[in-house]
VOBA-1610 file (N, C-alpha, C; in pm, whole numbers, padded with zeros to 5 digits, always signed):
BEGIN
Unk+00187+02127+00433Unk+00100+02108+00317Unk+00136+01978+00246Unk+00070+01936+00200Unk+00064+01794+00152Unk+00096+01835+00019Unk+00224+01700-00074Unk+00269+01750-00181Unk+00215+01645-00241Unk+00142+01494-00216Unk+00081+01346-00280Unk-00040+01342-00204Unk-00156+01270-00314Unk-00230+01226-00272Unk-00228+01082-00311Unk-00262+01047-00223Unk-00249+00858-00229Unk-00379+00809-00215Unk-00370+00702-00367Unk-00519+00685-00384Unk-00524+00528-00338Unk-00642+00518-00252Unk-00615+00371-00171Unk-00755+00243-00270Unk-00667+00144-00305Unk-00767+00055-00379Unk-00854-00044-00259Unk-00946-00004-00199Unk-00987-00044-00068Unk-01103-00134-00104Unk-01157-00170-00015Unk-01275-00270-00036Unk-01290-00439-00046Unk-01135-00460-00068Unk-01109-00645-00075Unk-01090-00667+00024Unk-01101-00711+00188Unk-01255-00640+00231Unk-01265-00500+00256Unk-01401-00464+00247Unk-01464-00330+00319Unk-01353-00267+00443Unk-01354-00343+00517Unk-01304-00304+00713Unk-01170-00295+00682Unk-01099-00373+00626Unk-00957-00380+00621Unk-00904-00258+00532Unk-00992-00220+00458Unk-00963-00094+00339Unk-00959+00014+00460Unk-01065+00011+00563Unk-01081+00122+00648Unk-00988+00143+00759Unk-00945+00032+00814Unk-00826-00008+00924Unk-00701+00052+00850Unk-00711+00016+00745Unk-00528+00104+00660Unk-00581+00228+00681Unk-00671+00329+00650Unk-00705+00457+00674Unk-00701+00478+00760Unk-00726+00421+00865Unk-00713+00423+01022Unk-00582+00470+01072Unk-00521+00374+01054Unk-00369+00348+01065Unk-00266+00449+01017Unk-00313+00483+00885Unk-00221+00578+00799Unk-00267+00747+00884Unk-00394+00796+00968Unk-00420+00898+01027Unk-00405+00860+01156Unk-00344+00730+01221Unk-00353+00744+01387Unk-00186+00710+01382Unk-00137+00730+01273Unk+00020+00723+01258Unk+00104+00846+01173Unk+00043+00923+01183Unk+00059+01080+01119Unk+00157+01118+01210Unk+00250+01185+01232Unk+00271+01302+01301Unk+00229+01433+01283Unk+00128+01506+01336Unk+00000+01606+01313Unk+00005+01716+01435Unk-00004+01805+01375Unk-00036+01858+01511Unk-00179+01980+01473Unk-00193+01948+01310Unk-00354+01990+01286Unk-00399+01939+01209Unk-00548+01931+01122Unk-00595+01869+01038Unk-00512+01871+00881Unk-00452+01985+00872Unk-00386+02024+00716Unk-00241+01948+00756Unk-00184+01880+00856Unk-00091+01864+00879Unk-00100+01700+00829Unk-00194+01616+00821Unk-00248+01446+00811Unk-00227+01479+00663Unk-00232+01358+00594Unk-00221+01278+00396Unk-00352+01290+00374Unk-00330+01338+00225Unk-00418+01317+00185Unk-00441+01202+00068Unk-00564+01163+00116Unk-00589+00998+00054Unk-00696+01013-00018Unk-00785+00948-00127Unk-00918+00880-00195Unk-00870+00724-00174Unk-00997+00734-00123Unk-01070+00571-00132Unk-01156+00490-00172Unk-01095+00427-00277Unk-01235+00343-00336Unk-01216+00185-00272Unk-01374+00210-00265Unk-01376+00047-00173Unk-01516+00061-00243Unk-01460-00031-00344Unk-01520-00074-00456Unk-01600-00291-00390Unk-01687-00281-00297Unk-01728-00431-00251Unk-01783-00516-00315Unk-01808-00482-00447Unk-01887-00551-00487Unk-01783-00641-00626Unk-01669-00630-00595Unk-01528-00666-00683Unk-01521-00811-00675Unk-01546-00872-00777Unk-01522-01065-00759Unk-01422-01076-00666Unk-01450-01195-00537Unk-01351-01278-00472Unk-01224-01322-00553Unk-01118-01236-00511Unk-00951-01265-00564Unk-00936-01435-00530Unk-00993-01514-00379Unk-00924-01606-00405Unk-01015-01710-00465Unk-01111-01689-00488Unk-01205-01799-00560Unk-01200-01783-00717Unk-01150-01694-00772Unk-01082-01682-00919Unk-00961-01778-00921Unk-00849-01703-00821Unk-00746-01801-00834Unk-00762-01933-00826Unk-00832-02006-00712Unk-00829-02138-00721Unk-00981-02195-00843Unk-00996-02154-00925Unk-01120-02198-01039Unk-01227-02206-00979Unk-01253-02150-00878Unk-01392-02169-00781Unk-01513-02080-00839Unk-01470-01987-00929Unk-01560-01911-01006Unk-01428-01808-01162Unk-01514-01791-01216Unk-01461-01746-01379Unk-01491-01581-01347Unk-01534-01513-01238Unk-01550-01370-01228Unk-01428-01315-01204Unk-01385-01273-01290Unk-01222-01183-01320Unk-01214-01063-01214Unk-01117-01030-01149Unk-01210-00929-01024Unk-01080-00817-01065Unk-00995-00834-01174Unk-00899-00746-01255Unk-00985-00666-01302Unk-01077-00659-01424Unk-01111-00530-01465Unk-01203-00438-01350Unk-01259-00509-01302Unk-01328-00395-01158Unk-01204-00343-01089Unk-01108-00380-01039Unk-00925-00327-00986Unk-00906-00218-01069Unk-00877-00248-01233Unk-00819-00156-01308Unk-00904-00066-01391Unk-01045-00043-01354Unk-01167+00070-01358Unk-01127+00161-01208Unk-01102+00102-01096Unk-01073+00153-01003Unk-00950+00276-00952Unk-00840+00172-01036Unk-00698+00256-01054Unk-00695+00372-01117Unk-00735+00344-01267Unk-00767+00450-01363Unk-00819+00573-01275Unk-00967+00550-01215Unk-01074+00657-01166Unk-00964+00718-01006Unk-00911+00627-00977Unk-00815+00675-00845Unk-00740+00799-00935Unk-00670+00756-01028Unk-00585+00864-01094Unk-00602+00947-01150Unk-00742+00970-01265Unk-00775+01101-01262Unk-00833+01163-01154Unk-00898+01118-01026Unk-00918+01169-00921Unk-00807+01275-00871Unk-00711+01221-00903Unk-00512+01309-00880Unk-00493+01245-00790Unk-00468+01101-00743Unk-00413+01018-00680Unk-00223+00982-00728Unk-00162+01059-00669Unk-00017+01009-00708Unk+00096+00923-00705Unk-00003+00831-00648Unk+00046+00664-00624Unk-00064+00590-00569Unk-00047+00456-00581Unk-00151+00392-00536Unk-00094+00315-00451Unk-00175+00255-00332Unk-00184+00149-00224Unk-00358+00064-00234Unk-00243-00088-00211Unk-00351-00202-00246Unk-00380-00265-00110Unk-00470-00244+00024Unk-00467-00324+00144Unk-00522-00449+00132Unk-00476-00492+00009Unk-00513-00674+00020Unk-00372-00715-00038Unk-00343-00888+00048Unk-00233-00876+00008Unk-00294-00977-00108Unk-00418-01074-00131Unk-00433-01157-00237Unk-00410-01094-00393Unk-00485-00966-00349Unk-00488-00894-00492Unk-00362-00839-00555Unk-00268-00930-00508Unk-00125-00865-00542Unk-00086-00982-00618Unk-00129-01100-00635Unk-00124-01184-00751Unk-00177-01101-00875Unk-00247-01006-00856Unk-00260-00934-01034Unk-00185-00811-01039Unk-00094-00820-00922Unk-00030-00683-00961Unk+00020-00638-01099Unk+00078-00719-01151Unk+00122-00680-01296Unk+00021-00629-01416Unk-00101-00688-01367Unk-00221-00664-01486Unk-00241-00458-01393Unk-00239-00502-01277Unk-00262-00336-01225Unk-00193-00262-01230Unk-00058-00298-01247Unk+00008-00192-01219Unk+00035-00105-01409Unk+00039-00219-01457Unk+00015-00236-01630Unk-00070-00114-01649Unk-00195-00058-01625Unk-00304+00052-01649Unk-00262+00177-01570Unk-00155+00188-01423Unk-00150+00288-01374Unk-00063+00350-01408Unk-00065+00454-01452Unk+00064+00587-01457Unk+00090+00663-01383Unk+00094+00571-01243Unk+00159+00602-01108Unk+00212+00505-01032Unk+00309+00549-00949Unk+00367+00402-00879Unk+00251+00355-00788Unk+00240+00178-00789Unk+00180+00094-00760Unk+00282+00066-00609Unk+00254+00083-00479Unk+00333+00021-00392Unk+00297-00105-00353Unk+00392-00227-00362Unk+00388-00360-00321Unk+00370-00416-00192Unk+00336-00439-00106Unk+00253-00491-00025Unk+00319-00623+00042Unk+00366-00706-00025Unk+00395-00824-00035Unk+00566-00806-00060Unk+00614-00746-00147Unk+00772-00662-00167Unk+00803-00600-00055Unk+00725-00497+00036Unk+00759-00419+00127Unk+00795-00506+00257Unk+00676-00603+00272Unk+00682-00658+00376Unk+00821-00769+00379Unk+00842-00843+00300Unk+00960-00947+00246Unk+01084-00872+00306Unk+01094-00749+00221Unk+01231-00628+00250Unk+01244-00622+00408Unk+01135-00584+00449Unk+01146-00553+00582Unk+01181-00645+00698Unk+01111-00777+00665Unk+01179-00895+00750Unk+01287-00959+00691Unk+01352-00916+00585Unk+01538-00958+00575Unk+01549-00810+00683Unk+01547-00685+00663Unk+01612-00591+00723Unk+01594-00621+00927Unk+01534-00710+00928Unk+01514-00752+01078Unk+01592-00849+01068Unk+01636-00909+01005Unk+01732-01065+00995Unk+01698-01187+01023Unk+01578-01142+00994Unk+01482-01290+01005Unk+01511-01380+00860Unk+01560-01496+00877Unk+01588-01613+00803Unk+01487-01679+00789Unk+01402-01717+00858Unk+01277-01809+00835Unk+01164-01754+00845Unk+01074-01712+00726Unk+00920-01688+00800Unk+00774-01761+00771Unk+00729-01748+00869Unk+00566-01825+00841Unk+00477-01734+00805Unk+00412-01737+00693Unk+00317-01682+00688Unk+00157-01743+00641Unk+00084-01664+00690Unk-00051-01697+00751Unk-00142-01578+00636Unk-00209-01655+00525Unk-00304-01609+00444Unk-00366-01653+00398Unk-00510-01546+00326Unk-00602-01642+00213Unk-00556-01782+00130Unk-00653-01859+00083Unk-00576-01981+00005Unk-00554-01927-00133Unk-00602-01846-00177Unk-00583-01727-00300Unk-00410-01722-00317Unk-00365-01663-00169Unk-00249-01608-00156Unk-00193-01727-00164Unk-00172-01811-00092Unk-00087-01924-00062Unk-00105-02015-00186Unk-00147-02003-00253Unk-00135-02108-00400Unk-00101-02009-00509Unk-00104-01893-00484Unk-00030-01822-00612Unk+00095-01775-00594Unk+00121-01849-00481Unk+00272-01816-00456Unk+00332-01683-00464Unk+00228-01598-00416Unk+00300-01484-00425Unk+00410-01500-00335Unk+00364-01510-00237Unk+00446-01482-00089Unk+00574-01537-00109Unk+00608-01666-00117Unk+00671-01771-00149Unk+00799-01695-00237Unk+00748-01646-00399Unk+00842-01620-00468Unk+00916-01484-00395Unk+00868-01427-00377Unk+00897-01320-00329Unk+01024-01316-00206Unk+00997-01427-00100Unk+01070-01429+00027Unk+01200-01527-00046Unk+01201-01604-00146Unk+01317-01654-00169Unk+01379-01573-00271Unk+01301-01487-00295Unk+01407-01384-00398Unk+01477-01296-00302Unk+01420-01249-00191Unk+01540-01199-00099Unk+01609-01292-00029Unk+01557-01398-00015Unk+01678-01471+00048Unk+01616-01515+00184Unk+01457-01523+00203Unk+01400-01586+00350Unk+01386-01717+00278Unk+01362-01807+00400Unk+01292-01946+00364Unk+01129-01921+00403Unk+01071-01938+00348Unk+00948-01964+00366Unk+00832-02061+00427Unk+00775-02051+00505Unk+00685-02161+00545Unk+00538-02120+00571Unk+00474-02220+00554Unk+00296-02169+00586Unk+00255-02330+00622Unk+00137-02277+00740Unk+00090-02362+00738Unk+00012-02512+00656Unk-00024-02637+00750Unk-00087-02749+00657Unk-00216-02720+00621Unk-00282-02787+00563Unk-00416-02801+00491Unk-00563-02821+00620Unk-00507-02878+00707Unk-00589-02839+00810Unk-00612-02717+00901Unk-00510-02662+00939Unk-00443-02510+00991Unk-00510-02410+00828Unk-00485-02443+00735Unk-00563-02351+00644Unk-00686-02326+00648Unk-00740-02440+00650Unk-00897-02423+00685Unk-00949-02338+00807Unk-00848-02355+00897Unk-00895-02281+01055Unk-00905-02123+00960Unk-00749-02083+00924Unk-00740-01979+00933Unk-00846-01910+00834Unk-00889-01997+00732Unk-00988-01949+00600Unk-01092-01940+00653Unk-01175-02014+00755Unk-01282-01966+00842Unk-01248-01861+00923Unk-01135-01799+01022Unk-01120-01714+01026Unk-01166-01580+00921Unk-01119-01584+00783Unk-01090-01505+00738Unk-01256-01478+00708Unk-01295-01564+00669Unk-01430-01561+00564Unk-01562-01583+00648Unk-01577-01655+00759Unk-01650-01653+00824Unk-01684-01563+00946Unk-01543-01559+00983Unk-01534-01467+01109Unk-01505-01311+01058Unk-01378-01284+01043Unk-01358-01140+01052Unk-01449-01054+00934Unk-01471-01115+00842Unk-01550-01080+00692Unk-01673-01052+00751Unk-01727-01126+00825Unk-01856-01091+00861Unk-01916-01017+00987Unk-01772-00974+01054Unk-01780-00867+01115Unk-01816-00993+01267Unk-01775-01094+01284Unk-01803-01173+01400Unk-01644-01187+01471Unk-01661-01183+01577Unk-01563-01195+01693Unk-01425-01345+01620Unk-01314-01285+01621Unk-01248-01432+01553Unk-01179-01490+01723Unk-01149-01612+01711Unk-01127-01713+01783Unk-01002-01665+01817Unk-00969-01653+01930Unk-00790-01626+01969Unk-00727-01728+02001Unk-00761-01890+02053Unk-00691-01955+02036Unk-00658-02073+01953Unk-00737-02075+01813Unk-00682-02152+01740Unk-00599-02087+01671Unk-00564-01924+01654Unk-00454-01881+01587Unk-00371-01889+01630Unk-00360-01839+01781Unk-00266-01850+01894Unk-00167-02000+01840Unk-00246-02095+01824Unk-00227-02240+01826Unk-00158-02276+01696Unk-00225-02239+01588Unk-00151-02224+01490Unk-00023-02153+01431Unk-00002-02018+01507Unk+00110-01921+01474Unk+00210-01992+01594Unk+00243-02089+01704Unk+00321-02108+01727Unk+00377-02245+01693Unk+00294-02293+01599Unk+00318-02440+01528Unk+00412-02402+01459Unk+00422-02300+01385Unk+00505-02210+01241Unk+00604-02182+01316Unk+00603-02164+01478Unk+00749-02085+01544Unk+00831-02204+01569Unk+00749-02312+01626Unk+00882-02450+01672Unk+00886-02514+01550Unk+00843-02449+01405Unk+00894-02504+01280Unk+01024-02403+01272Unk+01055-02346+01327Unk+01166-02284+01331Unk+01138-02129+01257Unk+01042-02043+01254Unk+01004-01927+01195Unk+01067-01809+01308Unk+01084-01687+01230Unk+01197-01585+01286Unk+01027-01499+01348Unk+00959-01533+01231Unk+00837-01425+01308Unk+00697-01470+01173Unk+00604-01440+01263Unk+00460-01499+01143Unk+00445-01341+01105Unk+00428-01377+00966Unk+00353-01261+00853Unk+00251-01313+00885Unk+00089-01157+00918Unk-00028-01171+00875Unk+00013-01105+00762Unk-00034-01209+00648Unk-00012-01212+00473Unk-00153-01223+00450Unk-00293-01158+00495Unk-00410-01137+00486Unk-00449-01009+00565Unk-00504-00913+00533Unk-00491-00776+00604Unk-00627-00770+00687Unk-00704-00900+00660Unk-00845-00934+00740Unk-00719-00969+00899Unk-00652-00999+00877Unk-00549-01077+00989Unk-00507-00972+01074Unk-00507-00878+00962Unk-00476-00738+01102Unk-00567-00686+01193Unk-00692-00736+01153Unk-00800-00680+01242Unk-00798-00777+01334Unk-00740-00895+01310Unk-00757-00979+01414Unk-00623-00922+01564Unk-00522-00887+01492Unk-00446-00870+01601Unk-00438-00725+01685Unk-00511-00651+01595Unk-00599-00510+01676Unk-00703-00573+01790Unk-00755-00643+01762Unk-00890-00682+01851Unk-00871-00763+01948Unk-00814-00865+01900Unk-00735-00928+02009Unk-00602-00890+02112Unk-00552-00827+02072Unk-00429-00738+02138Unk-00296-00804+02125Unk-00282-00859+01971Unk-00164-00951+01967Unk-00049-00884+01957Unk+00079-00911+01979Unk+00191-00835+01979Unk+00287-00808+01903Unk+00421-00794+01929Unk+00541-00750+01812Unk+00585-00855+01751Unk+00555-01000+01830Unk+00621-01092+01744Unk+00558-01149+01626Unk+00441-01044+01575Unk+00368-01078+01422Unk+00431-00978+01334Unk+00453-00992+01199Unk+00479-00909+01135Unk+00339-00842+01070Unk+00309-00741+01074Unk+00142-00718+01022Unk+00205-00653+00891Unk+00136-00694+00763Unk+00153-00617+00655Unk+00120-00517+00640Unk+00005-00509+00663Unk-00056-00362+00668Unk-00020-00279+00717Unk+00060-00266+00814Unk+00098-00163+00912Unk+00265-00142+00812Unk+00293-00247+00794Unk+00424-00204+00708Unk+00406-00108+00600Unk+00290-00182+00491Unk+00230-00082+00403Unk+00213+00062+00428Unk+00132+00074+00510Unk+00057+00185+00611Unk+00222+00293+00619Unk+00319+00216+00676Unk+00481+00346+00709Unk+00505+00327+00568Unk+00510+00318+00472Unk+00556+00276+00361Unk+00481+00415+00264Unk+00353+00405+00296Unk+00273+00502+00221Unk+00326+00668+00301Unk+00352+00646+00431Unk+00344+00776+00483Unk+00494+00873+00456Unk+00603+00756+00417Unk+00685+00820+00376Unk+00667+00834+00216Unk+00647+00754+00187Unk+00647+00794+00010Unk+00598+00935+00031Unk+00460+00903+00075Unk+00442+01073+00041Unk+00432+01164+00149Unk+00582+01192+00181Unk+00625+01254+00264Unk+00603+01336+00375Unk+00520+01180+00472Unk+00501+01237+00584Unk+00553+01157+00724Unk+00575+01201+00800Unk+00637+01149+00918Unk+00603+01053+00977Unk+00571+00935+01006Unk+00483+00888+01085Unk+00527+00833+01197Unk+00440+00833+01325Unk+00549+00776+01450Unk+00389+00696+01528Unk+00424+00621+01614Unk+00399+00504+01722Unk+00404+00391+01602Unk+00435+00350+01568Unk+00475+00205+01459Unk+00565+00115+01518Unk+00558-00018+01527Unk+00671-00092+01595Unk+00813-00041+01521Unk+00929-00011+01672Unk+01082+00056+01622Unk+01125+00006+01537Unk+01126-00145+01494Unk+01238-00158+01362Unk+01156-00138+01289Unk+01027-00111+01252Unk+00957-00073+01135Unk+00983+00070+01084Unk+00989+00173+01218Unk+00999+00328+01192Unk+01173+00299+01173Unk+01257+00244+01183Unk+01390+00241+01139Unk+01435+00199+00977Unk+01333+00077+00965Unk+01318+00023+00843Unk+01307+00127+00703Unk+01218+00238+00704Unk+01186+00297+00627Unk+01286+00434+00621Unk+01325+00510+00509Unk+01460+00613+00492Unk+01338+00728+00584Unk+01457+00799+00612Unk+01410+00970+00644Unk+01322+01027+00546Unk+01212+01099+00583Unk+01172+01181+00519Unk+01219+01265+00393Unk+01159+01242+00292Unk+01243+01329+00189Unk+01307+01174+00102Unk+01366+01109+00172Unk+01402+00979+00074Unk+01320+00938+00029Unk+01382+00869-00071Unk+01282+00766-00200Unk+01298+00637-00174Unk+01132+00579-00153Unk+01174+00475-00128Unk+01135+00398-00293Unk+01160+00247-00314Unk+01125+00157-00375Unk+01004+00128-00395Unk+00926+00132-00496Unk+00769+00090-00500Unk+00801-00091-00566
//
């Protein structure tokens, strides 16, 4: 019997809100329907663009549609929340500010998890939202990674990726990422963060492998233990990464 319901802030995009749902029930350990989490999902699409706020590209605040969302997650009886965007984690503080439930970090989880692999250097690969609000950045030198992301040309690939291709539900290109994520490796990177959760659909579809760190999927074991459920096929140092069942983890 399920003792949390975890309310998912979905919709920054649509698909990627649904791929974490995916993920969080094809990573259950189940052996019936009452045995899977129980989740609400708002995938709220019609929420101002996180990274066209950040960079002044438009004045539509896409915070109070987030924190109408949180609120309605929680009287729903949502007992923690999960955010599958990692841009929208530049307002974490304004969100987490309205919830009177733990907010799990996204961007924190993932950081933790590649020191606990002993990765010293990482590249990561996201919205331009993300990569100019430095989330990522502050975060990996507060544990102690060095950080790197791609140039201004490699951004653009990957931002058409993001916005042209996977957003619109069109086939994304496998070898200019290919091309780009090993530019970041002979810069000396331990392993590329997809630090865009549109990025995870790319490496589902394409069939990319262990040497990406996917956020989402970190998120995804992150949620299943909080609220205390087992979860197994997850890459091994990820299912090692996270305490036993019954432990508390860190939001």
């Amino acid at each position: 019997m399920n003792t949390k319901t975890l309310g998912i802030l979905g919709g920054l995009g649509p698909m990627s809100g649904i791929r974490f749902c995916e993920l969080l029930t094809a990573h259950t350990q189940a052996a019936k329907d009452q045995d899977h989490l129980n989740f609400l999902l708002s995938s709220r699409a019609d929420t101002p663009d996180r990274t066209d706020f950040i960079l002044g590209r438009s004045c539509a605040d896409p915070v109070p549609a987030m924190q109408a969302e949180v609120r309605r997650l929680i009287e729903a009886g949502a007992s923690l929340i999960a955010i599958p965007c990692n841009t929208a984690h530049h307002f974490y503080d304004r969100l987490s500010a309205v919830s009177e439930v733990p907010v799990i970090n996204i961007i924190d989880q993932t950081a933790d998890f590649c020191r606990f692999c002993g990765f010293r250097r990482v590249g990561v690969l996201a919205t331009e939202g993300t990569v100019a609000s430095g989330a990522y950045e502050q975060v990996c030198r507060r544990v102690g990674l060095d950080y790197v992301t791609c140039d201004s040309e490699d951004q653009a690939v990957i931002s058409h990726m993001i916005y042209e291709q996977i957003k619109q539900g069109r086939p994304a290109e496998k070898e200019p990422f290919l091309r780009i994520a090993d530019k970041l490796r002979h810069r000396g990177c331990d392993t590329v963060i997809l630090g865009c959760t549109e990025l995870s659909l790319l490496k589902r579809d394409l069939g990319l492998g262990e040497e990406l760190t996917d956020s989402l999927e970190v998120l995804a074991c992150a949620c299943l233990r909080l609220c205390g459920k087992e979860p197994v096929g997850f890459d091994d140092r990820l299912m090692k990464f996270f305490p036993m069942k019954g432990t508390a983890i860190c939001c």
